[in-house]
C-alpha positions in Angstrom: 0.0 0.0 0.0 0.7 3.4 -0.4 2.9 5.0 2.6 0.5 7.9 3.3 -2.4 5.5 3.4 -0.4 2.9 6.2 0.2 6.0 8.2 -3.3 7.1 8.2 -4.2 3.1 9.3 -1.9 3.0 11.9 -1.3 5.9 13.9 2.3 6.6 15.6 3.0 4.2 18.3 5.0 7.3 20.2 1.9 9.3 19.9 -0.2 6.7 21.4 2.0 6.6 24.3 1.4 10.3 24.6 -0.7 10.7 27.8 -1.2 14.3 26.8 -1.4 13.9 23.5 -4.1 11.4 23.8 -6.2 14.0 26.3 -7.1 15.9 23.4 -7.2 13.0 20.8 -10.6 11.9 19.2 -12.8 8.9 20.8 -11.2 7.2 18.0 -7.7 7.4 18.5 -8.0 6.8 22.0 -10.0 3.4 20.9 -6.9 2.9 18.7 -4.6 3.4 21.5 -6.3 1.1 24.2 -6.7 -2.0 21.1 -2.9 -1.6 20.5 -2.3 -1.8 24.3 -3.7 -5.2 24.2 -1.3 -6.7 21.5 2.2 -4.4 21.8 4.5 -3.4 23.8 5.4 -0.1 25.3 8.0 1.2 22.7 8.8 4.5 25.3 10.5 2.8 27.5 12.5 0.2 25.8 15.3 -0.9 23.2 12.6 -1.4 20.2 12.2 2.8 21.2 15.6 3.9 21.1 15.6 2.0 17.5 13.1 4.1 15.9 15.5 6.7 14.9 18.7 4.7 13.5 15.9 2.8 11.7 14.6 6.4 10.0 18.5 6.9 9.7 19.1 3.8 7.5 15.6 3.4 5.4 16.2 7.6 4.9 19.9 6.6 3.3 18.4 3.3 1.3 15.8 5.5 -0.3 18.6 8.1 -1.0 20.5 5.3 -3.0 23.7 5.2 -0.3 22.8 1.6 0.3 22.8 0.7 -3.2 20.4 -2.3 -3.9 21.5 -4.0 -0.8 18.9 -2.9 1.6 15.5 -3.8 2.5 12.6 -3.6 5.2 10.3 -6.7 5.9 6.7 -6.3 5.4 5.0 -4.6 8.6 2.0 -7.5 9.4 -1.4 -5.9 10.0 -4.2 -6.7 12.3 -7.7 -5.1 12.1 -9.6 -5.5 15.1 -12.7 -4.3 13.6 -14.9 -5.8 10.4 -14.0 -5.6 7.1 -15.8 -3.4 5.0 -16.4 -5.2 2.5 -14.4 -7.7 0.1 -14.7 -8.4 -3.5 -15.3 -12.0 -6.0 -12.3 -13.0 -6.9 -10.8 -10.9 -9.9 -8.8 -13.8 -11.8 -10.9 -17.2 -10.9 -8.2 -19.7 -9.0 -6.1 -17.2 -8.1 -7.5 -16.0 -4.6 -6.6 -11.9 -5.6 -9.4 -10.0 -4.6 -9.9 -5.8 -3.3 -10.7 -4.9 0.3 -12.0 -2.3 1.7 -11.7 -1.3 5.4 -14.0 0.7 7.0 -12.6 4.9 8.0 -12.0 4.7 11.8 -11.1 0.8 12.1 -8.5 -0.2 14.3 -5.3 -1.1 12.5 -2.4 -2.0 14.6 1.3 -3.5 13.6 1.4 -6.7 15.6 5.2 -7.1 14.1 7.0 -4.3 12.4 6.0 -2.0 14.6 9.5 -0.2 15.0 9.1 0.1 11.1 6.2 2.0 11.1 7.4 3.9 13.9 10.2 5.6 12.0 8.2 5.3 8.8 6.1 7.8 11.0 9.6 9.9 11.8 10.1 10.8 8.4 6.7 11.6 7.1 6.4 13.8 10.1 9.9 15.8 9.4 11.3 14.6 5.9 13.5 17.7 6.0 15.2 16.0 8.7 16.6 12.9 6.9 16.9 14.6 3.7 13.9 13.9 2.0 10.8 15.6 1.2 6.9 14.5 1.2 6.8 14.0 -2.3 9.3 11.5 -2.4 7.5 9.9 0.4 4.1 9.8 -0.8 5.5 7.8 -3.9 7.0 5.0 -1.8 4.6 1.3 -1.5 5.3 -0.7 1.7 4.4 -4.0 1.6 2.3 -5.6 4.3 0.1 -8.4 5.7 -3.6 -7.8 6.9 -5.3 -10.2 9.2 -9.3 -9.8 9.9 -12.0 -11.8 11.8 -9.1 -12.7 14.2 -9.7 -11.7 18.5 -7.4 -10.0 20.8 -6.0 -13.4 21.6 -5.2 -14.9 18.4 -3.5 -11.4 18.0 -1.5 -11.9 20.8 -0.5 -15.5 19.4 0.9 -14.1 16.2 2.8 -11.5 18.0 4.4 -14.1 20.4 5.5 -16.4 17.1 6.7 -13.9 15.2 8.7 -12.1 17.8 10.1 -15.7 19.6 9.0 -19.0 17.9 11.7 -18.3 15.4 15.8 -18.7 15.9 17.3 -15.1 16.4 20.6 -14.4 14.9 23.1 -14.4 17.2 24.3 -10.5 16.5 28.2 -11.7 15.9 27.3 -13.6 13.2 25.0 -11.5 12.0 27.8 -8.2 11.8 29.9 -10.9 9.6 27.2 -11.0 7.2 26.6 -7.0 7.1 28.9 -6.1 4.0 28.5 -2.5 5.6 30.4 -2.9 8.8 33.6 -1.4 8.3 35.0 -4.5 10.7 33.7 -7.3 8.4 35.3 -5.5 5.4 38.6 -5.3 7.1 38.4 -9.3 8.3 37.6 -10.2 4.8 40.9 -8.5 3.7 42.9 -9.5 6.1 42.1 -12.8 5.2 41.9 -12.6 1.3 45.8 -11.2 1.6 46.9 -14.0 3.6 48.6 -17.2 1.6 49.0 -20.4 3.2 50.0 -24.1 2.8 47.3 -26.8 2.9 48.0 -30.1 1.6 51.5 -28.9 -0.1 49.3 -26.3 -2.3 49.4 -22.9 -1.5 45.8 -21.5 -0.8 44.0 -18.2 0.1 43.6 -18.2 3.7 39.9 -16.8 3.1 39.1 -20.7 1.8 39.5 -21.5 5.6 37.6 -19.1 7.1 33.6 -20.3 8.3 31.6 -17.5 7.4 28.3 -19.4 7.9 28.3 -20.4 11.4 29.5 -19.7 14.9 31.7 -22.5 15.6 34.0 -24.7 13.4 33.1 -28.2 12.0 35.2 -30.9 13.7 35.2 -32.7 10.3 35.6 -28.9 8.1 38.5 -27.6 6.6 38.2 -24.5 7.9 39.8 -23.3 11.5 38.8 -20.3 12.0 35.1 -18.1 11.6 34.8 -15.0 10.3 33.3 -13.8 13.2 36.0 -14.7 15.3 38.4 -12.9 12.7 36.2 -10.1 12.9 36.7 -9.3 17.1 40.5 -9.6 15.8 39.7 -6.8 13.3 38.0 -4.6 16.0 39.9 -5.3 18.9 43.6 -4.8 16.6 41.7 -1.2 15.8 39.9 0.1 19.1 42.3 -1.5 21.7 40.7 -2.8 25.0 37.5 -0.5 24.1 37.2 -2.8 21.1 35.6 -5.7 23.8 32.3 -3.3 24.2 32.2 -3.0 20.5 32.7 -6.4 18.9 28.8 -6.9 18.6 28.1 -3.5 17.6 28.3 -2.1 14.1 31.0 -0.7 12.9 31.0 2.5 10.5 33.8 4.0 9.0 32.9 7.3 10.7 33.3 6.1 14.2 36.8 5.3 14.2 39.5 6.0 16.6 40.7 9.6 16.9 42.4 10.5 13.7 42.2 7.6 11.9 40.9 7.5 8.8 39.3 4.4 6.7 42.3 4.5 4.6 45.0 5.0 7.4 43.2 2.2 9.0 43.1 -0.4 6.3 46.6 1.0 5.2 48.1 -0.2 8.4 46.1 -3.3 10.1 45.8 -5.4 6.6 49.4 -6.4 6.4 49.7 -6.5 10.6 47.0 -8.6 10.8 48.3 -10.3 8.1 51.9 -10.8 9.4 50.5 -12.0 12.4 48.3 -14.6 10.8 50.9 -16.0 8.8 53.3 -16.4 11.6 50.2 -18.4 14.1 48.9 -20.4 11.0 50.5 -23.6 12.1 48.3 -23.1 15.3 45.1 -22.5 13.7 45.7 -25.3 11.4 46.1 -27.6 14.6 43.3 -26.2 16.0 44.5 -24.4 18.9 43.4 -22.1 21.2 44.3 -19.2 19.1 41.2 -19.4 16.9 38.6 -19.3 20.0 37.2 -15.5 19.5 38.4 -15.0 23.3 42.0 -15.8 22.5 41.8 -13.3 19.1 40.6 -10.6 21.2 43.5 -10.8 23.6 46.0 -11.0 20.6 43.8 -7.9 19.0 44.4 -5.6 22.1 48.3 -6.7 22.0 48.8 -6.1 17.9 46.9 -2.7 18.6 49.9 -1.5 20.3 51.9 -1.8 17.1 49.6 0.0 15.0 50.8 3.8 15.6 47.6 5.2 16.9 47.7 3.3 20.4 48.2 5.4 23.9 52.3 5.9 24.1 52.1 3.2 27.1 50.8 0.7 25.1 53.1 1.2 21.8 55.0 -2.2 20.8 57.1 -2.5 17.6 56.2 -5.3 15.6 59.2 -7.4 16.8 58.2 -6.8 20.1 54.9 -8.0 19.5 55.4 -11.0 17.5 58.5 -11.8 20.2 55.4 -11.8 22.9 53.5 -14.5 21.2 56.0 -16.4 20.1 56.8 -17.7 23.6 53.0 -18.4 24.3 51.9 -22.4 24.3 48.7 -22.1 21.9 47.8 -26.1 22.9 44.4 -26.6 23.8 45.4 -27.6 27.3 43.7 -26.8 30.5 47.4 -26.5 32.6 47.7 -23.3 30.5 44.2 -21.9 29.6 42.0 -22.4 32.3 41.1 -19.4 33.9 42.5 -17.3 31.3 40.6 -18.0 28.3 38.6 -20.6 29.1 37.2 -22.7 32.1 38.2 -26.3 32.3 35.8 -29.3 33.5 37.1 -32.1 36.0 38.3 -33.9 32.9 40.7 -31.2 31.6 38.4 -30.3 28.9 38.4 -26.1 28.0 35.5 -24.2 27.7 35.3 -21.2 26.2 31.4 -19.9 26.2 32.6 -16.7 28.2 34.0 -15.6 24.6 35.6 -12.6 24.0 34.1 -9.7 26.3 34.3 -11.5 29.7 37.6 -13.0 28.5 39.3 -11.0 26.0 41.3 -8.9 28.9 42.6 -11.3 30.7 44.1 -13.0 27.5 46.1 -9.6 26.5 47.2 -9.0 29.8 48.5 -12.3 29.9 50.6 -11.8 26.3 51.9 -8.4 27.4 53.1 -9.1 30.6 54.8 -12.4 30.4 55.9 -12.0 34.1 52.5 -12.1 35.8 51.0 -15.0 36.9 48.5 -15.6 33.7 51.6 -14.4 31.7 53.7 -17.5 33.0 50.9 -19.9 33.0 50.2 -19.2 29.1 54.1 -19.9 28.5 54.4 -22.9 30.6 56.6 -21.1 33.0 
């Protein structure tokens, strides 16, 4: 349907949450208000809220063409809680297409896409703001699903499936597939400059990189994920900040101080490079080194060398490479447990803390070889 058409069928979830707004609203739109209250949640006070405006942000810049063709926006599903108006024969027999009408004054509400039409509502109410204008606006056709002759509870069921019968993403995975994220592009670099050895043939180190999972196959070639590769990338660029933002997205205009996309890429692609190269024999034995926790620590250490780091933390590359090349990278409990990983009563690691809760720990055990995790790691 026609954008200014949805947003005269569903009225602004903020507004509805309005208490003052709604004193002077019409019997209708408090009607409105009080149906929606039975199927949503409050979007005021909680995460899907604070999303409304990056979500303007990003359909404003895909409709502005800096997204190219690789953007989209699911359709918003529909519920009216009143009658339908009326609905026609079919118009080609067999195929089930027919016209609807609903009724002026019916209650509409998004039982899923809510958000969407939320920030759909953001910049039809202020296009001027995003860089667009209502013209451009009225033109755009949002695609939608519209259940009828359906009560408050069967509502409620379809918001509960849609929003938890399905399996969620888990968000690291999901910023390796965003081709956007400045951090994905750099791991996919990184890895497409490196050269290895498999099998006496010399291969792209890309070919053994998982980029459609969270965890390695025991019977895969591949040894280590993208994902993992990726907390390298961000860790290597941001330092120990880089633990808060491995499952954030990365853009290149929230980089450190004075670095530049270029300077950036100029720099980490043959570091992390080097360094991959020299640990290869431990990710092809399937070490510890490719556990995201583990890549995080060696991130923070490598960011040292990279000539943007605070002067306490500045390492030369020899330095740095000296560091982990004392390190024992076995998958052995006597050096990881409690560093990286936790260990059951059979000696067998565990690494589920990954890479925030764990990350630390790992670099300050590379960097200062004379602490206690320092020795332990080196078998010292």
């Amino acid at each position: 349907m026609g954008l200014p058409t949805l947003l005269q069928l569903v009225p602004s979830p903020k507004n509805q949450e309005n208490k003052r707004a709604l004193q002077y609203a019409s019997g209708l739109q408090r009607r409105h208000a009080e149906i929606r209250g039975l199927v949503q949640r409050m979007i005021k006070t909680t995460s899907k809220g604070k999303n409304v405006v990056p979500y303007a942000d990003y359909m404003a810049a895909g409709l502005k063409g800096m997204h190219g063709s690789g953007w989209s926006t699911p359709p918003v599903t529909l519920w009216l809680a009143d009658q339908l108006g009326s609905i026609s024969d079919e118009l080609v027999p067999g195929t089930s297409i027919r016209t609807i009408s609903v009724t002026p004054g019916s209650a509409v509400v998004a039982v899923d896409g809510e958000t969407q039409v939320t920030a759909w509502h953001e910049l039809y109410d202020d296009p001027a703001r995003f860089g667009l204008t209502h013209d451009a606006l009225a033109a755009i056709r949002v695609p939608f699903e519209l259940y009828w002759g359906l009560n408050v509870d069967d509502a409620r069921q379809i918001f509960y499936d849609r929003n938890v019968e399905g399996v969620s993403v888990a968000k690291n995975l999901a910023m390796s597939m965003d081709q956007r994220d400045f951090a994905t592009q750099l791991a996919r670099r990184v890895a497409d400059s490196v050269k290895v050895e498999q099998h006496g043939e010399i291969v792209p180190f890309t070919k053994l990189v998982e980029t459609r999972g969270r965890q390695l196959k025991a019977s895969g070639p591949e040894v280590v994920t993208l994902s993992a590769l990726r907390v390298l990338v961000t860790t290597a660029l941001h330092g120990r900040r880089g633990l808060e933002l491995t499952s954030a997205t990365q853009r290149e205009n929230a980089l450190p101080d004075g670095v530049s996309a270029e300077h950036a890429t100029r720099r980490l692609v043959p570091l992390l490079s080097g360094l991959i190269s020299q640990l290869y024999p431990q990710f092809a034995a399937r070490s510890v080194v490719s556990a995201p926790a583990v890549l995080a620590g060696i991130g923070i250490a490598a960011h040292g060398a990279t000539g943007w780091s605070a002067p306490e933390q500045v390492l030369s590359e020899d330095e740095l490479f000296g560091l982990l090349a004392s390190v024992r990278w076995e998958r052995k409990a006597q050096y990881w447990d409690g560093v990286a990983a936790s260990a059951n009563a059979k000696g067998v690691l565990n690494f589920s803390g990954g890479a925030k809760d764990s990350g630390g720990r790992v670099a300050d055990a590379l960097l200062r070889p004379d602490t206690e995790y320092g020795r332990k790691i080196r078998g010292w």
